[in-house]
Kinemage of the C-alpha trace (Angstrom):
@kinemage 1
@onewidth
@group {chain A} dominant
@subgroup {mainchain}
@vectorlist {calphas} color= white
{ca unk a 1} P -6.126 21.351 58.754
{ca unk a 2} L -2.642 21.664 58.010
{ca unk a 3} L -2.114 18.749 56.503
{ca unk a 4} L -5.231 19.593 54.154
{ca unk a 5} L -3.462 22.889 53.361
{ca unk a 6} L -0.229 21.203 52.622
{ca unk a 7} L -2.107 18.473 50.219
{ca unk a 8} L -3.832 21.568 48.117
{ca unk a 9} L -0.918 23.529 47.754
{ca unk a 10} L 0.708 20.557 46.566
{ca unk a 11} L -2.218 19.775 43.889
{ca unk a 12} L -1.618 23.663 43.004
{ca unk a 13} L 2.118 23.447 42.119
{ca unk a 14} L 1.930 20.177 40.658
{ca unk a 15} L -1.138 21.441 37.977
{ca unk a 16} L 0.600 24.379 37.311
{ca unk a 17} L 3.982 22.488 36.523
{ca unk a 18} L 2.003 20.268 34.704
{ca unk a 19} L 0.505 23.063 32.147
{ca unk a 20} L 1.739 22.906 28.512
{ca unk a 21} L 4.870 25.353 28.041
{ca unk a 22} L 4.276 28.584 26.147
{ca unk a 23} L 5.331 28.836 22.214
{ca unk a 24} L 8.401 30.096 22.355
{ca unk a 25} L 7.511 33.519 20.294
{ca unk a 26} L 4.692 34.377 23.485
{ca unk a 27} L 8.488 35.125 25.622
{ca unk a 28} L 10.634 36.119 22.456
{ca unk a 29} L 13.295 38.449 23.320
{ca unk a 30} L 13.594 40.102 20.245
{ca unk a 31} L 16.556 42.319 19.577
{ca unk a 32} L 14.838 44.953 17.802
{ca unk a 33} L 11.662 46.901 19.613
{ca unk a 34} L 8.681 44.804 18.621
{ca unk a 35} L 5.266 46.250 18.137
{ca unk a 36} L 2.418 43.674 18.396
{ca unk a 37} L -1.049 44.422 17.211
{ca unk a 38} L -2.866 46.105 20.209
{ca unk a 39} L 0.499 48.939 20.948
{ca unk a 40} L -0.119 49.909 16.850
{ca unk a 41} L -3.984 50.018 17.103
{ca unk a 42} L -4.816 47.643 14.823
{ca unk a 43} L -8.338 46.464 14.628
{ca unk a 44} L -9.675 42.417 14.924
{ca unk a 45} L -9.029 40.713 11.630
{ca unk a 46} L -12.437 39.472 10.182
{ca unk a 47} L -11.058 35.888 9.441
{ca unk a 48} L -8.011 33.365 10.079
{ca unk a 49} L -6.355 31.046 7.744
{ca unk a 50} L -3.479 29.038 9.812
{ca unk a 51} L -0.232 28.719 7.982
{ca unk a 52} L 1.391 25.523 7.212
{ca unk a 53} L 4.442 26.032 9.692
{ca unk a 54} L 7.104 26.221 8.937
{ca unk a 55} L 7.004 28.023 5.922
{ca unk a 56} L 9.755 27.375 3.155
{ca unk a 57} L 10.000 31.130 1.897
{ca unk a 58} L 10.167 34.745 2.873
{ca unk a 59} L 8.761 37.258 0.688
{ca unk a 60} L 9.977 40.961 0.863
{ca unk a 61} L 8.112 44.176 -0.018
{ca unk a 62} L 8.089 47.653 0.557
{ca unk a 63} L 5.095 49.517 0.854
{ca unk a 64} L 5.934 52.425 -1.361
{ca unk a 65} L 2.251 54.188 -0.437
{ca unk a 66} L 2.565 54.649 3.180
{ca unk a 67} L 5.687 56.537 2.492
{ca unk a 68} L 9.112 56.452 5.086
{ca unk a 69} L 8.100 56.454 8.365
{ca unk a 70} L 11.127 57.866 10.875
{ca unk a 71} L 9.459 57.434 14.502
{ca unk a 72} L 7.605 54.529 16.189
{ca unk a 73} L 4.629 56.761 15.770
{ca unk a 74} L 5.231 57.274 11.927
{ca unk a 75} L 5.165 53.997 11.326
{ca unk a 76} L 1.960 53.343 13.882
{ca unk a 77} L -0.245 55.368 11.685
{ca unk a 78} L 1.616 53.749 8.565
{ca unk a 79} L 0.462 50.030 9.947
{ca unk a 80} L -3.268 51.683 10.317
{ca unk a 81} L -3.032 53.511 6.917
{ca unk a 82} L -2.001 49.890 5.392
{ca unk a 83} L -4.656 47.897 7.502
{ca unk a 84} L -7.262 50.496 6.106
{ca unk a 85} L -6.378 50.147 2.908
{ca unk a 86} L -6.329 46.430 2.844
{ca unk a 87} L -9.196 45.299 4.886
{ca unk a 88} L -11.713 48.148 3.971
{ca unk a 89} L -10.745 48.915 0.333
{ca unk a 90} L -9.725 45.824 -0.571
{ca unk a 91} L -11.983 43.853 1.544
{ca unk a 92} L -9.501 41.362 2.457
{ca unk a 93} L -9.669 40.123 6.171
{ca unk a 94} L -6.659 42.255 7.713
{ca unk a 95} L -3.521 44.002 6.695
{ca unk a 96} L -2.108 41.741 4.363
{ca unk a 97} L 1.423 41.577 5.538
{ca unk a 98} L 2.604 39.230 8.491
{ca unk a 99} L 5.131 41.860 9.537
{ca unk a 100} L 6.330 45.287 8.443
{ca unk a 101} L 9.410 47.204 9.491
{ca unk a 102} L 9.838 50.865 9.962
{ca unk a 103} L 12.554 52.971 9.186
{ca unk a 104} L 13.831 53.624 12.861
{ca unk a 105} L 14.070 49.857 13.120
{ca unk a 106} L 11.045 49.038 15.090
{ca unk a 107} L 9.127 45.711 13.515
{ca unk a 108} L 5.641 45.380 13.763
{ca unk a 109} L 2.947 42.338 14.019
{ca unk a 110} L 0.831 42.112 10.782
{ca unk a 111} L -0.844 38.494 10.559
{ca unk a 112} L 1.662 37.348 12.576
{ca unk a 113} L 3.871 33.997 12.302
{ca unk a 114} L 0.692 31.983 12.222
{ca unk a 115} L -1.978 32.971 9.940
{ca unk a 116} L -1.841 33.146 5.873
{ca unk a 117} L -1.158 36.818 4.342
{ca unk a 118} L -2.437 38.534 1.290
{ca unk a 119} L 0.473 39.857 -0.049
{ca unk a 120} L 2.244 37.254 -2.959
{ca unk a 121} L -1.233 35.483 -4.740
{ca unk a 122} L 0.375 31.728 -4.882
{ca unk a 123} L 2.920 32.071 -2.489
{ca unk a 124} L 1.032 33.134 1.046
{ca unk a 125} L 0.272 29.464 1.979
{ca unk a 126} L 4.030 28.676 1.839
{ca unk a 127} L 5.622 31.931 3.072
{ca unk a 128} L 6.176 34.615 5.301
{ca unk a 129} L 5.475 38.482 4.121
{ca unk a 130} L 7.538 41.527 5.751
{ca unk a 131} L 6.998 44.987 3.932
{ca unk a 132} L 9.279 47.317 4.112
{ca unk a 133} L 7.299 50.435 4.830
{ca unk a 134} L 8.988 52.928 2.644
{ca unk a 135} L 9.443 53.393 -1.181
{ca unk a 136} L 12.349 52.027 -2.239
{ca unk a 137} L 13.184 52.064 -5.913
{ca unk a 138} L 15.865 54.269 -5.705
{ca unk a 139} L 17.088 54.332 -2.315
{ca unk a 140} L 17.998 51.680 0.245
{ca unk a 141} L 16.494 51.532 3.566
{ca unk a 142} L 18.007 52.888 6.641
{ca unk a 143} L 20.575 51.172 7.986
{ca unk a 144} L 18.307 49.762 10.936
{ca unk a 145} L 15.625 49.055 8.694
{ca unk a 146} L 17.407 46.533 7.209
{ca unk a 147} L 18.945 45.530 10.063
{ca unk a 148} L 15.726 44.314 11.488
{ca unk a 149} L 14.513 42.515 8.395
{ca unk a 150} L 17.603 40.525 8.897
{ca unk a 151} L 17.122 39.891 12.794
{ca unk a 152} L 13.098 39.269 12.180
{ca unk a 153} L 14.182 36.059 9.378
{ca unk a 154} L 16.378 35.050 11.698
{ca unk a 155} L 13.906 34.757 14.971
{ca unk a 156} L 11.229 33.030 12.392
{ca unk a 157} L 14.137 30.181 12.046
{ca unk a 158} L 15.197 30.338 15.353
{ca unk a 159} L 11.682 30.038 16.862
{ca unk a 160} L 10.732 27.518 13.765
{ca unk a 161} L 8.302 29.099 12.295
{ca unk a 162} L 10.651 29.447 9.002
{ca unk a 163} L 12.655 26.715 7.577
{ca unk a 164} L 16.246 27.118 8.017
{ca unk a 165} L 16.955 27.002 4.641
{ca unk a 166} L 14.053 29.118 3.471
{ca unk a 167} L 14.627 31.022 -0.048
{ca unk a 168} L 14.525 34.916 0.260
{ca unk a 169} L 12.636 36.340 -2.344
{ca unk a 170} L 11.184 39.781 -3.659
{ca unk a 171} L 7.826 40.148 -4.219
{ca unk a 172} L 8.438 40.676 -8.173
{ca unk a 173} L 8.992 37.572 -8.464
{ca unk a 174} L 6.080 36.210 -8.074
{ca unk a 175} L 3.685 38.999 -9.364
{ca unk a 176} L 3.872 41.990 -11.960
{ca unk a 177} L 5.208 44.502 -10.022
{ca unk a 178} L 8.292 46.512 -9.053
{ca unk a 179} L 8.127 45.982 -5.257
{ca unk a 180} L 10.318 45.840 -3.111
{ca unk a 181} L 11.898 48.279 -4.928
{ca unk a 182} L 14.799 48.301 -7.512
{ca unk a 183} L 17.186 49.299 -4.664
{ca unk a 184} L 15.859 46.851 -2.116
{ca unk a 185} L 15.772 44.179 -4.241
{ca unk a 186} L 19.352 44.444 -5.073
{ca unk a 187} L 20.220 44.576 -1.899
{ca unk a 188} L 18.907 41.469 -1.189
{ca unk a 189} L 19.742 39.696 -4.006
{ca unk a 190} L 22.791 40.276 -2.522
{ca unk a 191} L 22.191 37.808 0.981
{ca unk a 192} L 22.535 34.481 2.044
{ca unk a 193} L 19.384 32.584 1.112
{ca unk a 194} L 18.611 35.075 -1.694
{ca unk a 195} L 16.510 32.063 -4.655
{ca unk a 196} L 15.942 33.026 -8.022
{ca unk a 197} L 13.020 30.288 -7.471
């Protein structure tokens, strides 16, 4: 009997060190306080598109309607405000950012790394999307805000789900509109990476 006990628990260990590791992002330790989709309420998307990984751009917006959002709270009911307007008045399948960052510094999970946004018409097969939640054509984000953008690129190389040398772009660039902002964009006109296309 013992011998039979010993063989199973030595199937056990050996199947379990023979299951596939977990992607890297499923362990991430982020250095900013990461909100996935469940902790902000957001609802089940209504389809999936997988992105080509990884992706050769980042795209940066701000949302300019929700406005600033100061708490992890704020910015909660910002992500739901945004997911609203996207997937029920714009009928689109889910919010159409992959991530958004608040203005305490928190970042939250959108599409995620993996699955196609709505946010830049030609460029969401090839990119990823971060808003900004804020308006910001005539002030910067805070300090943390931006902060976090920065960190968030740089776990999307690390974890290779963005090339490492990716072009930074603002959303303006690719559609006929002011976002991210006059301020934001020269900010990051200003950073390593930063493409005129």
């Amino acid at each position: 009997m013992a011998s039979l006990l010993k063989i199973v628990f030595v199937c056990v260990v050996a199947s379990v060190a023979a299951l596939p590791s977990q992607p890297k992002s499923t362990f991430y330790d982020y250095p900013f306080n990461f909100v996935d989709r469940e902790n902000w309420g957001a609802r089940p998307p209504n389809g999936f598109t997988p992105l080509s990984l990884p992706v050769p751009y980042v795209v940066v917006h701000h949302s300019y309607i929700p406005p600033d959002c100061e708490t992890t709270a704020a910015c909660e009911r910002s992500m739901r405000v945004m997911q609203d307007m996207h997937q029920i008045n714009n009928g689109w399948v889910d919010i159409g950012y992959n991530f958004a960052v608040g203005g305490e510094g928190s970042v939250f999970e959108g599409r995620g790394w993996n699955a196609v946004g709505a946010h830049a018409t030609t460029f969401n097969v090839k990119s990823i999307g971060i808003c900004m939640i804020g308006d910001f054509v005539g002030k910067l984000p805070p300090a943390a805000q931006i902060q976090s953008l920065k960190d968030l690129i740089a776990a999307g190389v690390e974890q290779g789900y963005i090339r490492p040398d990716y072009k930074l772009i603002g959303h303006r660039q690719v559609s006929a509109t002011e976002c991210p902002g006059q301020a934001l964009f020269d900010e990051i006109s200003t950073w390593d990476h930063f493409s005129l296309i």
